[in-house]
GUKOLKOL-749594 format. One record per residue: residue number from 1; x, y, z of N, C-alpha, C, O in turn. Coordinates in pm, 1 decimal. Each point is the difference from the previous one (the first is absolute). Layout:
N
NUM:X:Y:Z:X:Y:Z:X:Y:Z:X:Y:Z
...
end
This chain:
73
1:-1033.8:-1521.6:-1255.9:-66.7:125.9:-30.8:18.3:29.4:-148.4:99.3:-39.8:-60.8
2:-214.5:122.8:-6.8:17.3:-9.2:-110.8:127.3:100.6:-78.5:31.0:58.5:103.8
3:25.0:-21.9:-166.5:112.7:98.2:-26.4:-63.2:98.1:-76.9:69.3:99.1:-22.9
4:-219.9:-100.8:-38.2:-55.4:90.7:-63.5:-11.9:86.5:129.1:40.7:116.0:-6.3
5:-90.4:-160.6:116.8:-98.4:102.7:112.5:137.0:146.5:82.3:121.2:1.1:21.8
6:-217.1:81.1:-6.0:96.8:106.3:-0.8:39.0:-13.4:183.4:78.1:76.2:57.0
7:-150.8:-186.7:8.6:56.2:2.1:132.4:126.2:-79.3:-6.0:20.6:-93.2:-77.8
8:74.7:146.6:181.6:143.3:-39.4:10.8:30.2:-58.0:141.7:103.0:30.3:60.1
9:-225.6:-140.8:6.2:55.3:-120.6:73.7:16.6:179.8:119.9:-33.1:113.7:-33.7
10:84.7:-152.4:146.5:-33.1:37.7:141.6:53.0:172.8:-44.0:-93.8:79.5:4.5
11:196.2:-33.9:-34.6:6.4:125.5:-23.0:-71.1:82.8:-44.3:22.8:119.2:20.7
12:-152.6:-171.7:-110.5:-107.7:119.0:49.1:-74.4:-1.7:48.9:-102.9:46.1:-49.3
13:102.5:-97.1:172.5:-117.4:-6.9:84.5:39.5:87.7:103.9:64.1:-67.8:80.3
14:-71.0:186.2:-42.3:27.2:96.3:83.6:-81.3:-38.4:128.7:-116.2:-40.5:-1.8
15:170.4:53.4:80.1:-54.7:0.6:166.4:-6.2:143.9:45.9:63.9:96.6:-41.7
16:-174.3:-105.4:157.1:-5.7:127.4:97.0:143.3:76.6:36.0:-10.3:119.5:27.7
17:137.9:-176.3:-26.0:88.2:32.2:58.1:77.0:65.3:-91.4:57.5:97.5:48.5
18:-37.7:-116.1:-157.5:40.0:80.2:-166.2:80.6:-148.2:-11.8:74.0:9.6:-97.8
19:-62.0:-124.3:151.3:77.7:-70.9:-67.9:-91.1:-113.5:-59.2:-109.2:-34.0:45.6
20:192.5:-34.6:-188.7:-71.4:-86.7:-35.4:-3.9:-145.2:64.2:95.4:13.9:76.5
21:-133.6:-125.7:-57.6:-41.7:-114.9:41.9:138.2:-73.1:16.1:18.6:-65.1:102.8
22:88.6:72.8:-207.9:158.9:-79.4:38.9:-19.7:144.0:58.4:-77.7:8.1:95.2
23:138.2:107.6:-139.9:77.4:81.7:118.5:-39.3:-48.3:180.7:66.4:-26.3:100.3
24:-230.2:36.3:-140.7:-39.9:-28.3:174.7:18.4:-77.8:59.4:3.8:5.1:122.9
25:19.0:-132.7:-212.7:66.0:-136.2:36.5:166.7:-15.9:82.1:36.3:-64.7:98.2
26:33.7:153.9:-189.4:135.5:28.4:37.0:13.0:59.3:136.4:76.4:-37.4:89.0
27:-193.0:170.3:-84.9:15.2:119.1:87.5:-52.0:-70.0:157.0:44.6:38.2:108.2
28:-157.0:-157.0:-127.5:-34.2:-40.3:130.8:114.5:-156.8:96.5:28.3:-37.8:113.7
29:5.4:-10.5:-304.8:92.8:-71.9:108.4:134.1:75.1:12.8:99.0:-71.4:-15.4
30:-79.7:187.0:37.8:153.5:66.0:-6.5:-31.6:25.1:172.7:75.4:-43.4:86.9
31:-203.8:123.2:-57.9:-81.5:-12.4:105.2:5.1:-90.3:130.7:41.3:9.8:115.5
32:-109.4:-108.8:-201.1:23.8:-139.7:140.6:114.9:-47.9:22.8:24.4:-80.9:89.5
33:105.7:155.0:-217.3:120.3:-51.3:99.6:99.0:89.0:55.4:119.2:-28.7:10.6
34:-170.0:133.8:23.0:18.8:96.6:54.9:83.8:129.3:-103.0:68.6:85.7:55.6
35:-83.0:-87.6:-177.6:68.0:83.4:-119.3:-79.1:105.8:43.5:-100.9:-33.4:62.1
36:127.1:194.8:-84.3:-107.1:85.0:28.6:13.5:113.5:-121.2:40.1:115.1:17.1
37:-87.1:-179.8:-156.6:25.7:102.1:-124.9:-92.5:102.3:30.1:-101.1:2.0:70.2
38:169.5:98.2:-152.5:-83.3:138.1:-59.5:-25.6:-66.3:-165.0:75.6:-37.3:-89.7
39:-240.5:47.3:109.3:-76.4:-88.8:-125.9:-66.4:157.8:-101.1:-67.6:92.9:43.9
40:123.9:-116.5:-196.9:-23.0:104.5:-96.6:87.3:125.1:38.8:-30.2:116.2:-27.3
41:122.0:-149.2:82.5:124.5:111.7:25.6:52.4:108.1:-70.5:87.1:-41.1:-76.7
42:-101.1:149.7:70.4:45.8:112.5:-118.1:148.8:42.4:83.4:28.9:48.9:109.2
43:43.4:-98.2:-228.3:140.6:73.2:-26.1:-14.1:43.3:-136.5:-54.8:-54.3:-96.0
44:140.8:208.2:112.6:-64.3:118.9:-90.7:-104.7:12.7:-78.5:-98.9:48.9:54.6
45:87.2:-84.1:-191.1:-112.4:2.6:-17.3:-92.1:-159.8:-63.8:-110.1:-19.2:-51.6
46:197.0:-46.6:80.8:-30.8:-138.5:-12.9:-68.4:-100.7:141.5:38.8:30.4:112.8
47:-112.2:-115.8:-124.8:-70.3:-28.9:119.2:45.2:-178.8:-29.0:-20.9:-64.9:-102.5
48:88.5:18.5:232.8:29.3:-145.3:0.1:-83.7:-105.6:67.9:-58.3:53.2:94.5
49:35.6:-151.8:-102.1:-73.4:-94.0:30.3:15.6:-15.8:166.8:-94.9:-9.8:77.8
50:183.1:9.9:-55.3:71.7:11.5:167.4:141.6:9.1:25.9:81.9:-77.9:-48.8
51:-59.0:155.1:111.1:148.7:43.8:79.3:-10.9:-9.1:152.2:-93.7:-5.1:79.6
52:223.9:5.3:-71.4:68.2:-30.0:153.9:81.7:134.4:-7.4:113.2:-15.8:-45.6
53:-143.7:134.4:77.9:59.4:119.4:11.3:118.2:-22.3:-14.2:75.3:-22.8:-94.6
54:-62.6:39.2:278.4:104.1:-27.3:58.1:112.4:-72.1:-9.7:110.8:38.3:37.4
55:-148.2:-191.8:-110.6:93.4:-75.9:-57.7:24.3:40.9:-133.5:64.0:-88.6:-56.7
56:-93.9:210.9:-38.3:15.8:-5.8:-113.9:-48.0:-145.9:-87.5:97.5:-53.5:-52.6
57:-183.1:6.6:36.9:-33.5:-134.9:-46.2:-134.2:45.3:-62.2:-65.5:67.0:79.8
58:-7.9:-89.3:-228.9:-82.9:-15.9:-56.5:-44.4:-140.8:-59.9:74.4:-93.0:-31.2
59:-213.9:99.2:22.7:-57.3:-124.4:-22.4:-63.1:37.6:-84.1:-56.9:107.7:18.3
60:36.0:-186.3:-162.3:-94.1:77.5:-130.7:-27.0:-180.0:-54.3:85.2:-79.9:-38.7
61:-199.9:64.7:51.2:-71.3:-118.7:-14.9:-35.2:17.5:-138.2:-55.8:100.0:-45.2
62:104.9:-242.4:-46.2:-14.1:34.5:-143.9:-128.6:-1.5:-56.5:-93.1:-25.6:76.4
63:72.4:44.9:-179.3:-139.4:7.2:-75.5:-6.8:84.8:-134.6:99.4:54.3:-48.3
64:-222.0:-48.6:-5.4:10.0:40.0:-108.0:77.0:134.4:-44.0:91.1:27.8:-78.0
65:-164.0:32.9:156.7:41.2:169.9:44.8:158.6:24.7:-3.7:46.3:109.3:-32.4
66:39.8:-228.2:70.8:132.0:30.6:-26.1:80.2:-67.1:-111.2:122.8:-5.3:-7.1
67:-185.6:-30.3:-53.3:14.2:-63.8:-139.5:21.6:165.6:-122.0:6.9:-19.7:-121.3
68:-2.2:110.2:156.0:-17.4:132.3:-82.4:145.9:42.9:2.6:72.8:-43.1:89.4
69:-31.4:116.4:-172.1:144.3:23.2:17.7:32.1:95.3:79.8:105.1:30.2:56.6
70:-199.0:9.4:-58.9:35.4:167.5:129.6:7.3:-50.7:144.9:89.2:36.9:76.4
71:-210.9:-144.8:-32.6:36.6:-30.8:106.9:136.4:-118.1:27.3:42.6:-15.8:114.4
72:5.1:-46.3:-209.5:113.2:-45.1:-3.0:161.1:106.9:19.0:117.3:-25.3:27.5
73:-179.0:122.4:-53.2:98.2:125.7:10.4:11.1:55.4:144.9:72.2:96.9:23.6
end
């Protein structure tokens, strides 16, 4: 892909579901093996890629978006 073009490979390709193409990838095989995330999860005012409540466990699938220092924070 070229590095001029402002698309960034599967993360911006948004799906019907609010997740992008890896997230949905992650989110359907978490699915078929019986994982049962909460997908775009808001704890306080921040929203995570997927959590397991109950287990206290977050999942934040990397990409550009967390390349910023705030979301590194």
């Amino acid at each position: 892909m070229d590095d001029d073009n402002d698309f960034d490979h599967e993360w911006d390709i948004k799906l019907d579901n609010g997740l992008n193409v890896t997230e949905n990838k992650l989110f359907e095989s978490m699915k078929r093996i019986g994982l049962n995330s909460k997908a775009q999860y808001k704890i306080s005012q921040k929203t995570v890629d997927f959590a397991f409540p109950d287990e206290g466990v977050v999942i934040e699938i990397n990409g550009p978006y967390h390349d910023a220092e705030e979301q590194k924070l």
